[in-house]
VEXKELO-764059 format. One record per residue (C-alpha): x, y, z. Coordinates in Angstrom, 3 decimals, m for minus. Layout:
REM VEXKELO-764059
X / Y / Z
...
//
This chain:
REM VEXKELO-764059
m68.591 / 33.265 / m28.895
m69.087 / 34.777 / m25.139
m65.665 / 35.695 / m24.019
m63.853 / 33.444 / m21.276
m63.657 / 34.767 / m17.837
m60.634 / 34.098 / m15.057
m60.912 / 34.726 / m11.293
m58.155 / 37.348 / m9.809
m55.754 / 34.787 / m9.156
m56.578 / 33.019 / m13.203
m56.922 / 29.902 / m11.775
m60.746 / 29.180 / m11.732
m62.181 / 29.771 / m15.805
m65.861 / 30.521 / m16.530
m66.737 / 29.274 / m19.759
m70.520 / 31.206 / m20.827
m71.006 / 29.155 / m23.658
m71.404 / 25.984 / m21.986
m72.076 / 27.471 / m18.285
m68.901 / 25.785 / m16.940
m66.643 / 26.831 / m14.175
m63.095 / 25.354 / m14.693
m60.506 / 24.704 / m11.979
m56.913 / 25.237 / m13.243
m54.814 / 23.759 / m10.401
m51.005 / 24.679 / m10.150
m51.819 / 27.835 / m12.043
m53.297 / 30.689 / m9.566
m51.222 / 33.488 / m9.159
m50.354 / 34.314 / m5.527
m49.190 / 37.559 / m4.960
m45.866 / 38.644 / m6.294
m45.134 / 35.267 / m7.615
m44.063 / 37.507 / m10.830
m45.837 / 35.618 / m13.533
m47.685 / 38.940 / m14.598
m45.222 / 42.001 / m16.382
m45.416 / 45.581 / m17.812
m46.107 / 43.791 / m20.710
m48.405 / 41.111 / m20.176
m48.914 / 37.566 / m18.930
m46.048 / 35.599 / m19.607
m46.692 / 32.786 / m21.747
m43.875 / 30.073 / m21.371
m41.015 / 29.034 / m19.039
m37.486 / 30.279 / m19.700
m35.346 / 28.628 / m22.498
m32.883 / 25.885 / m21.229
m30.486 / 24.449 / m23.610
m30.547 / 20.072 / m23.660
m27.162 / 18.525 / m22.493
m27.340 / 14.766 / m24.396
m26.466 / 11.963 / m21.906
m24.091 / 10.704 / m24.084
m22.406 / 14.321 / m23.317
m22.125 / 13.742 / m19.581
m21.376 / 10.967 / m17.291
m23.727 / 9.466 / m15.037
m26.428 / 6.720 / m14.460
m29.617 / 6.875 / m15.712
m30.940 / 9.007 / m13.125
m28.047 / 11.020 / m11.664
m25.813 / 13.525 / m13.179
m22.299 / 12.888 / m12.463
m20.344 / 15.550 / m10.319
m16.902 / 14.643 / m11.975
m16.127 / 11.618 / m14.228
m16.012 / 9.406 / m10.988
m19.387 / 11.035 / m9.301
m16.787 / 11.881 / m6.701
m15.930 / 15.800 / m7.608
m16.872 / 17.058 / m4.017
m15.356 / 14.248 / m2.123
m11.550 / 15.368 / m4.025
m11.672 / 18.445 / m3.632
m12.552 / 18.221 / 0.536
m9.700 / 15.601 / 0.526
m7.271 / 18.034 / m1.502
m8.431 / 21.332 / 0.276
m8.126 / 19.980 / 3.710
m4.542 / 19.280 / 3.906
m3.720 / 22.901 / 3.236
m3.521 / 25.615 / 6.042
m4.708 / 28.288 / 3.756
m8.275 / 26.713 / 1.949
m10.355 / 25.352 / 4.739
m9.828 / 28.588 / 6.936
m10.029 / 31.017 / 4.172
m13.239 / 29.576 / 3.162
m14.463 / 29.599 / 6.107
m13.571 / 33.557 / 6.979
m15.509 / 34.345 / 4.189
m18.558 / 32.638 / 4.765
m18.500 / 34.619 / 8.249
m18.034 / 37.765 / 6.463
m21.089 / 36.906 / 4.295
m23.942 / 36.339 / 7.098
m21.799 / 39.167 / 9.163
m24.427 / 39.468 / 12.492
m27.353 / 37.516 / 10.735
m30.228 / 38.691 / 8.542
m33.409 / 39.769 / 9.481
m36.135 / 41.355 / 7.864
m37.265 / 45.022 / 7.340
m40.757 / 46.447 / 6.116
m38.621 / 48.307 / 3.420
m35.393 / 48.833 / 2.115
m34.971 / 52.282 / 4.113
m36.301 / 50.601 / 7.250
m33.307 / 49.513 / 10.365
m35.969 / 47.578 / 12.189
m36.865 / 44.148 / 12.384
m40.621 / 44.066 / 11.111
m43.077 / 43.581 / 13.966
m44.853 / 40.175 / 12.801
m44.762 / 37.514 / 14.842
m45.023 / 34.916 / 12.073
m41.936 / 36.489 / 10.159
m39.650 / 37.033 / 13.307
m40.637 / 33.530 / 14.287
m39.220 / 31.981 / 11.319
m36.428 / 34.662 / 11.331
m35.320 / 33.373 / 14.736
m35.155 / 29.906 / 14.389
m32.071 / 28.013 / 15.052
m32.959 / 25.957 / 12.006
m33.114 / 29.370 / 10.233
m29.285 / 30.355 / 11.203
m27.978 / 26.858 / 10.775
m29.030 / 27.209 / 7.575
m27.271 / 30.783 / 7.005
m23.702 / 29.667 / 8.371
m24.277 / 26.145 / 6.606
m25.257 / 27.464 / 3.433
m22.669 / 30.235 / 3.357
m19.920 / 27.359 / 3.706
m21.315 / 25.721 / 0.621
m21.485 / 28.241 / m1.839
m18.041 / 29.393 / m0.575
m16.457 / 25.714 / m0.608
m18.593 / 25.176 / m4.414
m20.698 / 27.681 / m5.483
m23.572 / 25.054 / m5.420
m25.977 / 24.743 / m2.436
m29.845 / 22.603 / m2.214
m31.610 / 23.818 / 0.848
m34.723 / 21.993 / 1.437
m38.042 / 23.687 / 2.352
m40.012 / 21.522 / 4.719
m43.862 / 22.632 / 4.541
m46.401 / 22.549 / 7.441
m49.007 / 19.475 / 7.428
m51.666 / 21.546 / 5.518
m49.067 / 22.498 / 2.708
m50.390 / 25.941 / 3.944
m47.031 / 27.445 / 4.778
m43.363 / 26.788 / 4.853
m42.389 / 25.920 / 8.093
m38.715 / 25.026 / 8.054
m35.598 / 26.155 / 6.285
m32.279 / 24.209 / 6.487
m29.379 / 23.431 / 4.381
m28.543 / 19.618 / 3.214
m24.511 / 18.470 / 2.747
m24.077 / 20.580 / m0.971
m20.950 / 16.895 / m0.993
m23.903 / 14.509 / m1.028
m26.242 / 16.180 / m3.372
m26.617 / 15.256 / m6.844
m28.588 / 16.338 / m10.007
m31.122 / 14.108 / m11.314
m30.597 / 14.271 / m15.223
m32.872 / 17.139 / m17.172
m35.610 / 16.276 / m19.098
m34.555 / 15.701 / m22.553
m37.247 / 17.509 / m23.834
m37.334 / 21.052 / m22.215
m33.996 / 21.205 / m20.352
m35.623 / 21.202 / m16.496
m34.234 / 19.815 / m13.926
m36.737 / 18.888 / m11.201
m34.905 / 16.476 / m9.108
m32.000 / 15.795 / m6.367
m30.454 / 12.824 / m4.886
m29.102 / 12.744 / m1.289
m26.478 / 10.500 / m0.529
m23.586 / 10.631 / 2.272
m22.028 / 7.535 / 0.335
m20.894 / 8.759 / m3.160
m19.630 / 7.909 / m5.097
m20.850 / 3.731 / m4.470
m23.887 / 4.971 / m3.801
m26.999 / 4.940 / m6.777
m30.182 / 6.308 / m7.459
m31.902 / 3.698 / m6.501
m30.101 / 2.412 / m3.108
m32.705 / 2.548 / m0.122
m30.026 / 5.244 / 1.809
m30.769 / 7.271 / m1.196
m33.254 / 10.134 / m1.017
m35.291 / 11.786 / m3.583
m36.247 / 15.094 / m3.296
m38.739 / 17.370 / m5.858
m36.592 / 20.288 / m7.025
m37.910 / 23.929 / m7.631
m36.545 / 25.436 / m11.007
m36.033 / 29.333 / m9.221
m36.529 / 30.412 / m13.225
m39.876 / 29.329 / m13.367
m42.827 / 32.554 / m13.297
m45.492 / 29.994 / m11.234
m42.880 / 28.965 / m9.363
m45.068 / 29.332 / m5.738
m47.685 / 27.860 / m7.364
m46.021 / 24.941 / m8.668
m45.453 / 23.768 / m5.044
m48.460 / 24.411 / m4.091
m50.223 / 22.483 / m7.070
m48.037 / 19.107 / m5.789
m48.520 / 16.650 / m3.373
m44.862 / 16.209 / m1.852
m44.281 / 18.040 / 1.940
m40.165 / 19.108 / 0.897
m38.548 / 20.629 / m1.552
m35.171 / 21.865 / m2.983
m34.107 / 25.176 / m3.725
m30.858 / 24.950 / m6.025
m28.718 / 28.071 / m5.023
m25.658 / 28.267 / m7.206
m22.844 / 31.312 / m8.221
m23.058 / 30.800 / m12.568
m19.665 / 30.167 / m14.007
m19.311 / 29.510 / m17.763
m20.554 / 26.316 / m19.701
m21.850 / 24.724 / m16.649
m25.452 / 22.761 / m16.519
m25.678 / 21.394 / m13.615
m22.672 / 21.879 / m11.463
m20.766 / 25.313 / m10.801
m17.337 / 25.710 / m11.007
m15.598 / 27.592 / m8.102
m13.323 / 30.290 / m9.121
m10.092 / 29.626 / m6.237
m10.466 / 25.444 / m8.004
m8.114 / 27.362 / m10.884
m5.441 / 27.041 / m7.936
m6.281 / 23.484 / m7.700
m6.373 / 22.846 / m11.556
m3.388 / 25.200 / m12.682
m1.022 / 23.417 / m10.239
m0.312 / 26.091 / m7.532
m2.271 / 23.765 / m5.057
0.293 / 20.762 / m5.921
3.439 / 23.222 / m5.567
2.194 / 24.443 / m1.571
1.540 / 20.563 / m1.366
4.898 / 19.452 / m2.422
7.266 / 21.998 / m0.591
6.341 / 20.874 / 2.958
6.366 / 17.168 / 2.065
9.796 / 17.764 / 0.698
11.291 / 19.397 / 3.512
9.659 / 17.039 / 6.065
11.522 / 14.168 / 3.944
14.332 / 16.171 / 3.854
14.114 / 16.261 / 8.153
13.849 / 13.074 / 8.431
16.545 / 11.808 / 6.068
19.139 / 14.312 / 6.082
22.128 / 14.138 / 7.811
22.571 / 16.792 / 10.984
26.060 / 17.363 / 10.498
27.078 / 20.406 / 12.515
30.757 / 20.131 / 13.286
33.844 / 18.736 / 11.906
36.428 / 18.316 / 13.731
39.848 / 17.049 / 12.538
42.523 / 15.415 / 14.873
46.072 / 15.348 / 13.956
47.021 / 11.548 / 13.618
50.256 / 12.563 / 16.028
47.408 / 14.302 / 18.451
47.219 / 10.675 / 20.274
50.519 / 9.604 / 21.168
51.565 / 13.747 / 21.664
48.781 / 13.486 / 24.216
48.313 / 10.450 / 25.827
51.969 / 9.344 / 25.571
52.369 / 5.639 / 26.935
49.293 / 5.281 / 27.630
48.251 / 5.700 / 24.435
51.936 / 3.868 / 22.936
51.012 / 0.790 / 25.521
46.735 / 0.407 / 24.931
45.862 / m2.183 / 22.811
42.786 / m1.904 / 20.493
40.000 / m1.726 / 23.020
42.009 / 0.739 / 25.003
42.574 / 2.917 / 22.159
38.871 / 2.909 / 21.560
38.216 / 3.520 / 25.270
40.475 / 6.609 / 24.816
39.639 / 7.765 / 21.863
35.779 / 7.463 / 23.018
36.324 / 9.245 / 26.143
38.065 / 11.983 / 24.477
35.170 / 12.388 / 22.459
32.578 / 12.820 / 25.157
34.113 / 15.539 / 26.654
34.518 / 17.222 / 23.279
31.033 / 17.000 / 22.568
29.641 / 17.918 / 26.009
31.674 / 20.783 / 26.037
29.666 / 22.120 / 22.423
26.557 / 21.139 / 23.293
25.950 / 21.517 / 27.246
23.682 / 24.240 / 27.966
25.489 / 24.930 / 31.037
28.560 / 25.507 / 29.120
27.168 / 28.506 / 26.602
29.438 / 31.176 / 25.921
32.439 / 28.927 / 27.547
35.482 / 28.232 / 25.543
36.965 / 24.887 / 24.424
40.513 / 24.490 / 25.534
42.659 / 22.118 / 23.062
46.492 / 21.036 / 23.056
48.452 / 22.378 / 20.545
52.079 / 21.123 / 19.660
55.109 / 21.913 / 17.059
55.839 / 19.282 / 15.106
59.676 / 18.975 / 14.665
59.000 / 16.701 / 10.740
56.448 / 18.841 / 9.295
57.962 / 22.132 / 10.989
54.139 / 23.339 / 11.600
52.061 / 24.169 / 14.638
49.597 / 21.215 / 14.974
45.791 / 21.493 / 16.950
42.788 / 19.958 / 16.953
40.658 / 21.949 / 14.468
36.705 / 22.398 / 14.799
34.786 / 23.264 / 11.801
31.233 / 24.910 / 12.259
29.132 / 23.681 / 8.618
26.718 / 26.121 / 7.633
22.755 / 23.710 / 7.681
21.963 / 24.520 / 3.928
18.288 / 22.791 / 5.061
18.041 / 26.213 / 7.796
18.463 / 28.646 / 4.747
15.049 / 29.053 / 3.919
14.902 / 27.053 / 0.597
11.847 / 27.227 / m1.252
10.388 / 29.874 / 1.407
9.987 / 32.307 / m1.344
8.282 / 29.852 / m3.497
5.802 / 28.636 / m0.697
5.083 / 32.400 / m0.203
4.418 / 32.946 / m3.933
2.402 / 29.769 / m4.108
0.537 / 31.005 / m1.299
m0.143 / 34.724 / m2.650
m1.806 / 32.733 / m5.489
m4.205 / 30.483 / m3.571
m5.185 / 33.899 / m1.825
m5.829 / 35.795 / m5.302
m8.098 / 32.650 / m6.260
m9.917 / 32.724 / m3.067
m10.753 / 36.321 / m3.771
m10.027 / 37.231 / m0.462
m7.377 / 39.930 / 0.284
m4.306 / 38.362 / 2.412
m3.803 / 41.858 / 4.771
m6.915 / 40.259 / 6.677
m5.447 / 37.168 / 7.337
m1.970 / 38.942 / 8.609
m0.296 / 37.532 / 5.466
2.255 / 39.558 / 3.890
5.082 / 38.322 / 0.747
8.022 / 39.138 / m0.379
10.265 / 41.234 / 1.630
7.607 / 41.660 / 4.217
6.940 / 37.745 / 4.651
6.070 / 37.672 / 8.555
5.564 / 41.018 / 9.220
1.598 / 42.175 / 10.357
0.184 / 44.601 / 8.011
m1.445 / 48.136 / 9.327
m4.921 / 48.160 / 9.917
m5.987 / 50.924 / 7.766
m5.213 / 48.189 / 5.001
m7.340 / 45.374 / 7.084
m10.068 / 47.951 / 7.160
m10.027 / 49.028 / 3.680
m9.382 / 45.507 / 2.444
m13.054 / 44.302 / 4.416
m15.205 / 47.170 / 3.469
m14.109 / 46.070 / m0.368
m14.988 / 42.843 / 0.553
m18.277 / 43.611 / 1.295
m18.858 / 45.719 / m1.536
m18.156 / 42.660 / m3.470
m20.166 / 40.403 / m1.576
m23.779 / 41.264 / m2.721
m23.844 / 38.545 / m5.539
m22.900 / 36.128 / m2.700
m25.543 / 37.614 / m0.645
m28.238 / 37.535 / m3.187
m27.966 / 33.637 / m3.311
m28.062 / 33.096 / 0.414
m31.032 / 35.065 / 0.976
m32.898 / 33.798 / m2.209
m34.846 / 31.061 / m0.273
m35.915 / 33.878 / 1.872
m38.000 / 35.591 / m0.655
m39.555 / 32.651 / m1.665
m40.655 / 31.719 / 2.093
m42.396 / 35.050 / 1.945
m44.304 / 34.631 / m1.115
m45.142 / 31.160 / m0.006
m46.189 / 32.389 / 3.482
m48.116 / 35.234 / 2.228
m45.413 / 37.948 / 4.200
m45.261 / 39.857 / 1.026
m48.919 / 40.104 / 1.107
m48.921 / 42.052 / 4.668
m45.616 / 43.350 / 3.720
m45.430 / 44.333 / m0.052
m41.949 / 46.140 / 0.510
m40.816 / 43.245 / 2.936
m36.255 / 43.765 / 2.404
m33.929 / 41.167 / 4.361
m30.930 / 43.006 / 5.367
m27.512 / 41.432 / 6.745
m26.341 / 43.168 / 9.644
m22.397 / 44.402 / 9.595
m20.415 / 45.570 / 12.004
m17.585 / 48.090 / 10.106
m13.994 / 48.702 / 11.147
m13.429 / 52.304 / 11.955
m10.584 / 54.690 / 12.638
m10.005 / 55.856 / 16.233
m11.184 / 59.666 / 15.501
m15.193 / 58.696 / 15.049
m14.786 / 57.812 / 19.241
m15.634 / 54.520 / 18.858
m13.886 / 51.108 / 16.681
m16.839 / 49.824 / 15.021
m20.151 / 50.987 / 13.540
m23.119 / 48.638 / 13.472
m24.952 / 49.013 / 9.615
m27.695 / 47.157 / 8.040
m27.146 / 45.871 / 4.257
m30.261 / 44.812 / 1.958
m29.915 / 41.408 / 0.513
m31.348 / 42.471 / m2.704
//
C-alpha cells in the first residue's frame, strides 16, 4: 500500500491508493503551536482526572464556586471591611505589571520590536486594562478568564480584555475526558443560572491542549476564554488563594472583632474622668444660712451652681495649667481637716487593650498576603508605629520581584497565544514580552531609581 502523504502544516492528506486529497480541519499546525517535539508528533491531549457531579455542587451546567455558588461574592464582602486586604492586594498587582509590558525581538533585546501590528496591539488601552484588571484577579483569587475577541475574518485576534474573575463560572467537565470547554458570565450570582437570558456563554480554550491555535481556528465562534489560574492543591476548577488561610484559620475574624469591640465599647462605656467627693458638712460650712434657710429647690439651685463652676474650672480650655481653689475647714467632732477631694480615674479603654493583639493579627494577614509589611510602613511589636529604613523597603521589593515571575508568567500567557494566533512568532521566532521595572537604589549610584526590563517567560 502507497504510503500516505501530509502537507507541511498535516492538515491536507493525500491518499495514492485511491487518488484522494483529504482536508483535516482543526488539525494544521501553525507555527510554534508546539504540537511537534524532540521526539515526535504528539499523539493525545494531556491526562485530566474526572471529578463526579455527585462530588461537587452545582447545576447541571455550572460548577459551583462554594456550596452556595457565592465563593467570590464572600470573600469581596469579608475582604472589604478590612484596611489591610483590599490595599495590599491591590499594591501587589501594581508591583506585578510594574511600567507595563511590551514586547522584544529576543530575550537579550531592551527595545520594543519595530512592527506595527505588534506595537498596535501592545498599545491598546484595551490591552492595559486588561494588565491592571487581570493582575487584580489573580491577586484577589488566583483565577482569571480573559476573553479573546477575533477580527471578522477569524484571521487574527484583535482584542484582549479581562471579564469580572466574581461573575465567571465553570461549565462542568466532560465526564468522559476531564475538559473543560466552557464559562458562564453572570454579574448576578449566585440567583443567577445557566440558562437565564443575562447569562453568557463563552467557548473556553484548554491552555494544555498541543493544537490549541488550531482548535480556535477550526470553530465557528468570534470569542473565547483563556482560563489563567495560580495551581494550589486538589483543586479542579477553582484555585484557592494562599492569604484565604487568614480568612479560614480565623485571624481575619480576630482583626474583625477587635475594632467592633472597642467601637461598642465607645459608645457604651461610661466616660468617667473625675470623682470628686464633698464633705456632707461642706454645705452648711460654706453656704451657712443660706444653705440652713433654702428649701429643696434652693438646695438644688446651690448645689447645681456649685457644680458648674467646678466643672468649668477642669475642663475650660482657657483655664489649662490654672489651679482649682477649694475651702478647707477643721472639723471640731471628727478632729480632722476636711476639703473637697478630686479624684483623677485612670480610662482603662485609653490603655491600648488588645493593640498588641490587632498588631499580631495584622502581622499574620501580611505573612498570608505574601507581601513584606516594611513596604507598607508597618512595623510590630515594640516598633508598632515607627517607619522602617529604606534599605529594608528596598531589599524587601527587589525580593518581591524575584518572587513574582510565576505571577508574571500567568498574566502574560494570553500574550503568547495572541502571537501564535497572529502569526508574530512567525516574523519574530524569538518574539520575549518583558515587564518594565523601575528599582529602588541607594544614593551612591547618583541617581534613586534604575529603569530594567524583566522577560515574562
Amino acid at each position: 500500500m502507497s504510503q500516505i502523504q501530509f502537507n507541511e502544516n498535516e492538515n491536507v492528506a493525500f491518499l495514492p491508493a485511491v487518488q484522494a486529497v483529504v482536508n483535516l480541519p482543526g488539525l494544521a499546525l501553525a507555527a510554534g503551536s508546539g504540537r511537534s517535539t524532540a521526539g515526535g508528533v504528539i499523539g493525545a491531549l494531556p491526562s485530566e482526572p474526572v471529578r463526579q457531579k455527585v462530588q461537587v455542587p452545582g447545576d447541571e451546567r455550572i460548577a459551583y464556586w462554594g456550596d452556595g455558588n457565592d465563593f467570590p461574592q464572600q470573600v469581596i464582602a469579608r475582604a472589604s471591611k478590612n484596611t489591610v486586604i483590599p490595599a495590599t492586594l491591590s499594591k501587589k498587582a501594581a508591583l506585578w505589571i510594574g511600567g507595563g509590558v511590551f514586547a522584544a525581538a529576543d530575550e537579550t533585546s531592551q527595545q520594543p520590536v519595530k512592527d506595527p501590528d505588534i506595537q498596535a496591539f501592545m498599545s491598546n488601552i484595551t490591552t492595559k486594562r486588561y494588565l491592571l484588571e487581570t493582575a487584580l484577579d489573580i491577586a484577589w483569587f488566583v483565577n482569571a478568564f480573559p476573553e479573546f475577541i477575533l477580527s471578522k475574518n477569524r484571521e487574527k485576534i484583535v482584542q484582549l480584555h479581562a471579564n469580572e474573575t466574581a461573575y465567571c463560572r465553570w461549565g462542568r467537565m466532560d465526564e468522559k475526558n476531564g475538559e473543560m470547554d466552557r464559562v458562564y458570565l453572570n454579574a448576578n450570582w449566585p440567583q443567577a443560572t445557566a440558562t437565564d437570558p443575562e447569562t453568557i456563554s463563552l467557548p473556553c480554550i484548554n491552555p494544555y491542549r498541543f493544537d490549541r491555535v488550531n482548535w480556535v481556528r477550526g470553530r465557528k465562534d468570534f470569542k473565547f476564554i483563556y482560563p489563567l489560574s495560580y495551581p494550589s492543591p486538589g483543586k479542579s476548577y477553582y484555585q484557592l488563594a494562599n492569604w484565604d488561610s487568614a480568612r479560614s484559620g480565623g485571624w481575619l475574624d480576630v482583626l474583625e472583632a477587635i475594632p467592633q469591640f472597642k467601637k461598642y465599647a465607645m459608645e457604651n462605656q461610661m466616660s468617667i474622668k473625675y470623682h470628686i467627693e464633698v464633705p456632707q458638712e461642706y454645705w452648711s460650712t460654706v453656704y451657712g444660712e443660706r444653705w440652713k434657710t433654702a428649701n429643696y429647690e434652693g438646695k438644688r439651685a446651690i448645689r447645681d451652681e456649685f457644680l458648674t463652676s467646678l466643672m468649668d474650672r477642669l475642663t475650660n480650655v482657657k483655664n489649662a495649667h490654672k489651679g482649682i481653689i477649694t475651702d478647707k475647714w477643721f472639723d471640731i467632732k471628727t478632729q480632722q481637716w476636711q476639703t473637697i477631694v478630686i479624684n483623677v480615674l485612670d480610662d482603662k479603654h485609653m490603655e491600648g487593650k488588645y493593640n498588641e493583639d490587632y498588631t499580631e493579627g495584622n502581622a499574620n494577614l501580611f505573612y498570608a498576603l505574601e507581601y513584606d509589611p516594611t513596604m507598607s510602613g508597618f512595623a510590630g511589636g515594640s516598633k508598632m508605629g515607627s517607619r522602617s529604613g529604606g534599605s529594608d523597603k528596598r531589599e524587601a521589593f527587589w525580593i518581591f520581584l524575584s518572587q513574582s515571575k510565576p505571577y508574571r508568567d500567568r498574566i502574560i500567557e494570553p500574550f503568547d497565544f495572541v502571537a501564535e494566533y497572529n502569526g508574530w512568532k512567525q516574523r519574530w521566532p524569538e518574539l520575549t514580552f518583558k515587564f518594565r521595572d523601575t528599582l529602588l537604589t541607594t544614593l551612591d549610584t547618583g541617581h534613586s531609581t534604575a529603569d530594567v526590563n524583566t522577560p515574562a517567560s
